[in-house]
Residue frames as a rotation matrix with the C-alpha (Angstrom) as fourth column:
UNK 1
-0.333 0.176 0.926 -133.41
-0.912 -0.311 -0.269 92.34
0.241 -0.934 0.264 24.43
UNK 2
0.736 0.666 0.124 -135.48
-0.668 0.684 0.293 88.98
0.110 -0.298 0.948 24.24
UNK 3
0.335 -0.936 -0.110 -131.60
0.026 0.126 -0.992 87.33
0.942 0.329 0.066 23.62
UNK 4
-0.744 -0.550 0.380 -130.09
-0.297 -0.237 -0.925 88.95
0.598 -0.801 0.013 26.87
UNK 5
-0.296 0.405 0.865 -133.58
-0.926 0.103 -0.364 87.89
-0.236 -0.909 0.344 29.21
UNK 6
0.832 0.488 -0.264 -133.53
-0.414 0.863 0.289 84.90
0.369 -0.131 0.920 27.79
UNK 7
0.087 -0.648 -0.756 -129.84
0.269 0.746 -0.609 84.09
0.959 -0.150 0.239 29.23
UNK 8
-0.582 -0.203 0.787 -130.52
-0.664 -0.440 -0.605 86.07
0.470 -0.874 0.122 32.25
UNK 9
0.251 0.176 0.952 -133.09
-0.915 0.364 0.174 83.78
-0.316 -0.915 0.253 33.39
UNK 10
0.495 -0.359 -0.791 -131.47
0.107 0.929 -0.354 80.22
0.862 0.090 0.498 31.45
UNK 11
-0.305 -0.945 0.119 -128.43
-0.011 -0.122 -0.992 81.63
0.952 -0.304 0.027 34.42
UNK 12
-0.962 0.024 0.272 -130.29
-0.273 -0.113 -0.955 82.60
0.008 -0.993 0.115 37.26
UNK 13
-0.831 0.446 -0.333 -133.80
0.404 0.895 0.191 80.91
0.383 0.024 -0.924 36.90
UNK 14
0.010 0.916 -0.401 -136.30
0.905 0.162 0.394 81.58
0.426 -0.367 -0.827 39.39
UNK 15
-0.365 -0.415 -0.833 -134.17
0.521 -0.833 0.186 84.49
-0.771 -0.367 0.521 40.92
UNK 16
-0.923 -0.383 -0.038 -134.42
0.284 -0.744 0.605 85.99
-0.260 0.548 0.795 37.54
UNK 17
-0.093 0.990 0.105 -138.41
0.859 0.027 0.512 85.79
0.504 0.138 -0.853 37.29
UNK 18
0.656 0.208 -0.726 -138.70
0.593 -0.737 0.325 87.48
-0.468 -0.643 -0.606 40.81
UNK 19
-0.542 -0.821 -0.180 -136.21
0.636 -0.541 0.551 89.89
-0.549 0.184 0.815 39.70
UNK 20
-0.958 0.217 0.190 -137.62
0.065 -0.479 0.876 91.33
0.281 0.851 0.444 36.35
UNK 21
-0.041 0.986 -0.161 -141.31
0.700 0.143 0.700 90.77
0.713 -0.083 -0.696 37.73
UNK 22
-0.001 -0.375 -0.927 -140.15
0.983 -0.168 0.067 92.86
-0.181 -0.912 0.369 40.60
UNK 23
-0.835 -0.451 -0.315 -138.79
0.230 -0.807 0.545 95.57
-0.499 0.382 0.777 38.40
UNK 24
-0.822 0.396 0.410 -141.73
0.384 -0.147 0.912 95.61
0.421 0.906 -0.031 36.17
UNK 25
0.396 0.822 -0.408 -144.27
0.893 -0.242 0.379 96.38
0.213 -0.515 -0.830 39.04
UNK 26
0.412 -0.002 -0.911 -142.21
0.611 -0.741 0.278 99.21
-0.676 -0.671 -0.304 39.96
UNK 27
-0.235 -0.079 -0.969 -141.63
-0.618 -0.757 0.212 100.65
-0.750 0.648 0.129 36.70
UNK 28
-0.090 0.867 0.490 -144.47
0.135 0.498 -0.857 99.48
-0.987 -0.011 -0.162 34.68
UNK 29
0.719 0.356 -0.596 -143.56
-0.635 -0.010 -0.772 100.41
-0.281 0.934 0.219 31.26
UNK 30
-0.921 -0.313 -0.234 -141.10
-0.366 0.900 0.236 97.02
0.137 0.303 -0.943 31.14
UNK 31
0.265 0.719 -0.642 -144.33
-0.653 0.624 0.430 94.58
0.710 0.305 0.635 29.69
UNK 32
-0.474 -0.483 0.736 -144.26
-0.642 0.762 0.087 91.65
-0.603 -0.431 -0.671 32.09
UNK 33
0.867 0.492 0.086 -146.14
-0.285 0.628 -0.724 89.79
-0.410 0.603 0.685 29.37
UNK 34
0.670 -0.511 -0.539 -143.09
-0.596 0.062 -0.800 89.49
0.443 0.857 -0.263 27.78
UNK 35
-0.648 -0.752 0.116 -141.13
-0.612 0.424 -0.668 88.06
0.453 -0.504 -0.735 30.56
UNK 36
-0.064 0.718 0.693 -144.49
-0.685 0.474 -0.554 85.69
-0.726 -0.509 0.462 31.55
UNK 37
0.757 0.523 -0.393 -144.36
-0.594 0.300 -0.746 84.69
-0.272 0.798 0.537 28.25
UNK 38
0.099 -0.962 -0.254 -140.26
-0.907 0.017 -0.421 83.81
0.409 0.272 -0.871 27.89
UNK 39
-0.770 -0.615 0.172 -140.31
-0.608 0.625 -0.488 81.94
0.193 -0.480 -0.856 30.85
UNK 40
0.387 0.915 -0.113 -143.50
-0.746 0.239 -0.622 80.28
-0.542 0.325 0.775 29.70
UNK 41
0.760 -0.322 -0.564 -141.42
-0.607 -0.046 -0.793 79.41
0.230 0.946 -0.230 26.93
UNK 42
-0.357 -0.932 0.071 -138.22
-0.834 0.283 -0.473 78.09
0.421 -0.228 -0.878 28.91
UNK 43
0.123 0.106 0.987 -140.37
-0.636 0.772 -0.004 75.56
-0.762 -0.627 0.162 30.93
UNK 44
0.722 -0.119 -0.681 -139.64
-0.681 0.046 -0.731 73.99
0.118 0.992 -0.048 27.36
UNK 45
0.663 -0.721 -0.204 -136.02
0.133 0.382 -0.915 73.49
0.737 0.579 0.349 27.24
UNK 46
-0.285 -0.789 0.545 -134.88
-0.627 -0.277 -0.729 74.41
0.725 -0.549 -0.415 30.52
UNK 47
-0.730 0.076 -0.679 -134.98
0.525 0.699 -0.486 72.83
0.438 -0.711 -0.551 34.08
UNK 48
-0.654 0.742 0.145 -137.93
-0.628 -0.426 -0.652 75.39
-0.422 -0.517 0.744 35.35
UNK 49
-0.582 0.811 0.067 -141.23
0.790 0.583 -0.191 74.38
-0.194 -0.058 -0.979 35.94
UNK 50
-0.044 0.796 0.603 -144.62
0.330 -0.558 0.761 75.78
0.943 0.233 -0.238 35.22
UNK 51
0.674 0.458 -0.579 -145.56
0.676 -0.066 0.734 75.67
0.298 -0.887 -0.354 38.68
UNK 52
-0.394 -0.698 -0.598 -141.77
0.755 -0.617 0.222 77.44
-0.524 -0.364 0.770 39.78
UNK 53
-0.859 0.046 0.510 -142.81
0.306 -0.752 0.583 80.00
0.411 0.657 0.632 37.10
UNK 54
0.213 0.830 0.515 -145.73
0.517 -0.544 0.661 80.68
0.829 0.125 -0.545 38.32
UNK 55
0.705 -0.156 -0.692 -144.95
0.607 -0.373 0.702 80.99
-0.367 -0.915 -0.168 42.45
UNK 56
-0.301 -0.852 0.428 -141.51
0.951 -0.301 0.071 83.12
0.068 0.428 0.901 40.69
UNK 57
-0.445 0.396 0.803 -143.83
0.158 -0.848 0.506 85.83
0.882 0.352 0.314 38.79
UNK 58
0.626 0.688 -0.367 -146.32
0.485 0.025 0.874 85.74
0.610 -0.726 -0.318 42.18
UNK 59
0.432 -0.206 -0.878 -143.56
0.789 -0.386 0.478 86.65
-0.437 -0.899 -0.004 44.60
UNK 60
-0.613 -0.775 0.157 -141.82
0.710 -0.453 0.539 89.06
-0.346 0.442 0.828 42.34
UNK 61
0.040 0.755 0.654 -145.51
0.343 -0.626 0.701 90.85
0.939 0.196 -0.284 41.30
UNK 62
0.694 0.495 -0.523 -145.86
0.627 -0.058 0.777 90.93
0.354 -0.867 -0.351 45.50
UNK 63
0.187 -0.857 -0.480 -142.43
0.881 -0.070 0.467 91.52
-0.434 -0.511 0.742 46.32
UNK 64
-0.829 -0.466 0.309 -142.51
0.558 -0.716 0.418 94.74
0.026 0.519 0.854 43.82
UNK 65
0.203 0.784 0.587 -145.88
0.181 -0.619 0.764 96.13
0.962 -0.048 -0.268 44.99
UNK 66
0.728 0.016 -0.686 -144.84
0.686 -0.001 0.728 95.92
0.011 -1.000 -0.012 48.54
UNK 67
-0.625 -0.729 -0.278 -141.80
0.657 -0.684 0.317 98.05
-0.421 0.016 0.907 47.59
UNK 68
-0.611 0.279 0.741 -143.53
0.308 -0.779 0.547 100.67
0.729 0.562 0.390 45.25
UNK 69
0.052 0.987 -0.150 -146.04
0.361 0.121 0.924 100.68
0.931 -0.103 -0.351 48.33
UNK 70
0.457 -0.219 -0.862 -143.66
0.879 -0.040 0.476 101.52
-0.139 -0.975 0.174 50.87
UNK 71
-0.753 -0.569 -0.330 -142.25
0.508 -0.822 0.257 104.50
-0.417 0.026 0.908 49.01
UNK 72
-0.546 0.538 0.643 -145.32
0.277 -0.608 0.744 105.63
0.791 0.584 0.183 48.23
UNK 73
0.455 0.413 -0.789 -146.42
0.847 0.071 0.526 105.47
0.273 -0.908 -0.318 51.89
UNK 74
-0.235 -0.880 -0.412 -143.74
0.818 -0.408 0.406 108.33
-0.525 -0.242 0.816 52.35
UNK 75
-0.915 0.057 0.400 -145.15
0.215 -0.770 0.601 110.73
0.342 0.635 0.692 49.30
UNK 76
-0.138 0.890 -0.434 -148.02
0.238 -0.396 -0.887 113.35
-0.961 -0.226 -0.157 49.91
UNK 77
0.501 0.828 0.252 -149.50
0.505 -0.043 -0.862 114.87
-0.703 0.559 -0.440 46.80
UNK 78
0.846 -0.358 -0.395 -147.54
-0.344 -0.933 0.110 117.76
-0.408 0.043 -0.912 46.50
UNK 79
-0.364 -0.921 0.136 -144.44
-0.552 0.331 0.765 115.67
-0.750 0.204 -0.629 46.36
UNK 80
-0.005 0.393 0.919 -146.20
0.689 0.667 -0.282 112.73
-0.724 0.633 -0.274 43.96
UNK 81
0.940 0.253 0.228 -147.26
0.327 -0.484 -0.812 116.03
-0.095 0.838 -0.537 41.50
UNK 82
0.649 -0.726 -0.228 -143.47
-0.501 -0.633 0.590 116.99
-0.573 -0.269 -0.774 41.80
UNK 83
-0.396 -0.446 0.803 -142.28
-0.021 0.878 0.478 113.77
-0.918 0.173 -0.357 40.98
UNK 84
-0.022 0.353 0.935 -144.18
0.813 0.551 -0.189 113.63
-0.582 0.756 -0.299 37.80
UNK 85
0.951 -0.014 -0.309 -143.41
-0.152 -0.892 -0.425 117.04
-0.270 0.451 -0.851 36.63
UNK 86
0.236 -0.948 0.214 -140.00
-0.392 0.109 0.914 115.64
-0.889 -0.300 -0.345 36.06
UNK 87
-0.270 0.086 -0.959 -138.32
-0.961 0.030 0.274 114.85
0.052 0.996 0.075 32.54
UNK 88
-0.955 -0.269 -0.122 -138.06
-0.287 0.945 0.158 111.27
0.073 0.186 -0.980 33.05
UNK 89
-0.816 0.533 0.226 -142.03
0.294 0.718 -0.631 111.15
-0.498 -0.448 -0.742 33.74
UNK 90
0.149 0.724 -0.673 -143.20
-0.349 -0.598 -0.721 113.27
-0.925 0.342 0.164 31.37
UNK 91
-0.619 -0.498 -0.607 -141.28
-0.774 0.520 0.362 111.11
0.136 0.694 -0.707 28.78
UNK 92
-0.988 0.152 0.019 -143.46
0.140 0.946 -0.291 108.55
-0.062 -0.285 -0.957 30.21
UNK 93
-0.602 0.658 0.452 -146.54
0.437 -0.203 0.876 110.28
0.668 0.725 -0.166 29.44
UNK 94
-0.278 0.334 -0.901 -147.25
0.960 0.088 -0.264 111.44
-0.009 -0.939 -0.345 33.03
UNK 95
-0.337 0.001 0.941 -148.83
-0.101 -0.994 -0.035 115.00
0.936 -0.107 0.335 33.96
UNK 96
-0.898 -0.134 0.419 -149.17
-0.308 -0.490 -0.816 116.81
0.314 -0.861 0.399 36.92
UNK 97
-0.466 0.757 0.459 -152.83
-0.885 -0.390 -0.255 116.66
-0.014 -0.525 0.851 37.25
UNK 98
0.011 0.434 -0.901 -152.70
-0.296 0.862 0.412 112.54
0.955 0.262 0.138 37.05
UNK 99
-0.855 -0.509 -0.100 -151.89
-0.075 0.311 -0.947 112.60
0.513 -0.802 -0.304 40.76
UNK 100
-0.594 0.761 0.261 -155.24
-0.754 -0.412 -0.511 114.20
-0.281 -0.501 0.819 41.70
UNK 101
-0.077 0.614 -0.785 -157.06
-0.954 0.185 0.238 112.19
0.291 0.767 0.571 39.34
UNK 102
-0.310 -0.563 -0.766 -155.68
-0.092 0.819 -0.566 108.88
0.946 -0.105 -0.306 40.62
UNK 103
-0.975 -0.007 -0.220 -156.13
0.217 -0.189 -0.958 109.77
-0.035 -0.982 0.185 44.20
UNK 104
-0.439 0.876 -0.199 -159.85
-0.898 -0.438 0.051 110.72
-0.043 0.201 0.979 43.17
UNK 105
0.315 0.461 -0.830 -160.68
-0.495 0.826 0.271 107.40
0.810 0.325 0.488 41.47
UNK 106
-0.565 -0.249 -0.787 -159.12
0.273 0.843 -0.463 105.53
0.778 -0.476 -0.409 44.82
UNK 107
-0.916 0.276 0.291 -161.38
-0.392 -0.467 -0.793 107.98
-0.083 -0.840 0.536 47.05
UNK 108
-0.315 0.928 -0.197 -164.33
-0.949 -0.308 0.067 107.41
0.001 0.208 0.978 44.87
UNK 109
0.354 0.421 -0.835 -163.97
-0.549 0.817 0.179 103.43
0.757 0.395 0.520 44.66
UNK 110
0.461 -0.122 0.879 -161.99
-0.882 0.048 0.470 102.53
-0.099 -0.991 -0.085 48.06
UNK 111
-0.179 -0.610 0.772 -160.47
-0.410 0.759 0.505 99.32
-0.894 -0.227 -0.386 48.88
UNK 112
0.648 0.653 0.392 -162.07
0.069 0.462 -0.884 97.88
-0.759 0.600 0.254 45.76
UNK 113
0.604 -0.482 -0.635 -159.59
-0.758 -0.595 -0.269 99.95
-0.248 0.644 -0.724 43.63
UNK 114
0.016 -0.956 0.294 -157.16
-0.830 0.152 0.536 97.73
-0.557 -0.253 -0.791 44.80
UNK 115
0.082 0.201 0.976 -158.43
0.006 0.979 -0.202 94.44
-0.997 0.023 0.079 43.96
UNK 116
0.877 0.419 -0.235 -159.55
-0.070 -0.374 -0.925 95.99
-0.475 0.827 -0.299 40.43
UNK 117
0.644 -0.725 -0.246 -156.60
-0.736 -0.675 0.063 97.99
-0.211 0.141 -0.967 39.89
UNK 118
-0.075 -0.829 0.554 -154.44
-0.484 0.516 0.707 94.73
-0.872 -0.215 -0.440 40.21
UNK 119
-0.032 0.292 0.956 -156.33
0.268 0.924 -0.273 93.13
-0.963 0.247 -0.108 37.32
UNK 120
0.979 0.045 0.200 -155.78
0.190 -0.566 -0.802 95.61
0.078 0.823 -0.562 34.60
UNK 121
0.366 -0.920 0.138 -152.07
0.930 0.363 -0.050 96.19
-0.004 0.147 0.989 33.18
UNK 122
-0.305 -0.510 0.804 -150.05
0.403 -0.834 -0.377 99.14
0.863 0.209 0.460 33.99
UNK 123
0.161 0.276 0.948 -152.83
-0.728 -0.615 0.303 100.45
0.666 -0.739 0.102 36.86
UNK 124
0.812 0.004 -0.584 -151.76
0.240 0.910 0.339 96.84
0.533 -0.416 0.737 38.38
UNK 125
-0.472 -0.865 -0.169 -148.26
0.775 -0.316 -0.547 98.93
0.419 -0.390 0.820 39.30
UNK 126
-0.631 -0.044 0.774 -149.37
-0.278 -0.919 -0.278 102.21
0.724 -0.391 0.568 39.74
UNK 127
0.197 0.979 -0.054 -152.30
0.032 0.048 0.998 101.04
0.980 -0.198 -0.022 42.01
UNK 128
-0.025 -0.624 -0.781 -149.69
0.997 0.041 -0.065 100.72
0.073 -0.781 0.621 44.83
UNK 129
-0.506 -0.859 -0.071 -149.12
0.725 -0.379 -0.575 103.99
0.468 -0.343 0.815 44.54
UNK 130
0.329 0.693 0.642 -152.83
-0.654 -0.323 0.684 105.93
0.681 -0.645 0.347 45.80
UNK 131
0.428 -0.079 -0.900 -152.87
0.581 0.787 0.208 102.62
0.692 -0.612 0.383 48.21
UNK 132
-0.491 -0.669 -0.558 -149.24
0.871 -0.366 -0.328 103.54
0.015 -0.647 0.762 50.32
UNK 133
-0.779 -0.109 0.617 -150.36
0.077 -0.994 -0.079 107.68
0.622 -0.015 0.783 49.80
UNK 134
0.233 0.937 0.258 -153.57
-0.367 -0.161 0.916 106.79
0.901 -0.308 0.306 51.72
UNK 135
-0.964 -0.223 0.142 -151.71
-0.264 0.784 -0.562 104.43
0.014 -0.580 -0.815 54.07
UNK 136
0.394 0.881 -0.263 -154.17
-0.723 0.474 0.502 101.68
0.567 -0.008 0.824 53.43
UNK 137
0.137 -0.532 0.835 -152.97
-0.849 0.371 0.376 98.87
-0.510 -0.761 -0.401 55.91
UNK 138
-0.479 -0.791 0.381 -150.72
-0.765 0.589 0.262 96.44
-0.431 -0.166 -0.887 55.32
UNK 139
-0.477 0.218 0.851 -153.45
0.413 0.911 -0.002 92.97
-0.776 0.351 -0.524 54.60
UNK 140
0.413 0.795 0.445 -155.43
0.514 0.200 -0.834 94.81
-0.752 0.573 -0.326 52.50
């Protein structure tokens, strides 16, 4: 795998940052450490910069929370505890009664979650998804 994303982004560069950084916010078991770290690595031997790498991983972290945030803007509980009763999310270690639980901890800590939530790995994705289910607005 490290083989194939390193020629995906030697080929497509910055595209490929935002890309995979994208993907990893909205399905959060792909590590982006591992792709932060690659193309860490390429500013090395390739034409990227640090700086391109960084603004890359930035819009691609944004650009994939703003999506996971807009289909979650769309899901009520019911549907969210549906969605994770499925095989593909119980393979992921999900149960039913993490929806509530989630949706608790974003009642009980409020906008704050968010900020948090971004700064810890894994709840940095999912945090989008209380956020959109509350419709918090848009700047915050």
């Amino acid at each position: 795998m490290t083989i194939w994303l390193t020629h995906f982004i030697e080929n497509f560069g910055y595209l490929a940052i935002i890309l995979l950084i994208a993907v990893e916010n909205i399905f959060p078991p792909i590590p982006s450490e591992v792709i932060l770290t690659l193309g860490g690595f390429l500013v090395s031997g390739t034409k990227l910069t640090l700086i391109g790498v960084i603004l890359a991983s930035t819009l691609g972290s944004v650009i994939g929370a703003i999506i996971l945030f807009s289909i979650s803007r769309n899901l009520t509980l019911p549907r969210l505890e549906k969605l994770l009763e499925t095989k593909l999310f119980k393979l992921l270690g999900f149960k039913k009664d993490d929806a509530q639980k989630a949706i608790d901890w974003f009642d009980k800590h409020g906008i704050g979650a968010i900020f948090y939530g971004r700064c810890i790995p894994v709840v940095r994705s999912l945090i989008s998804i209380p956020a959109g289910i509350a419709h918090v607005g848009w700047t915050k």
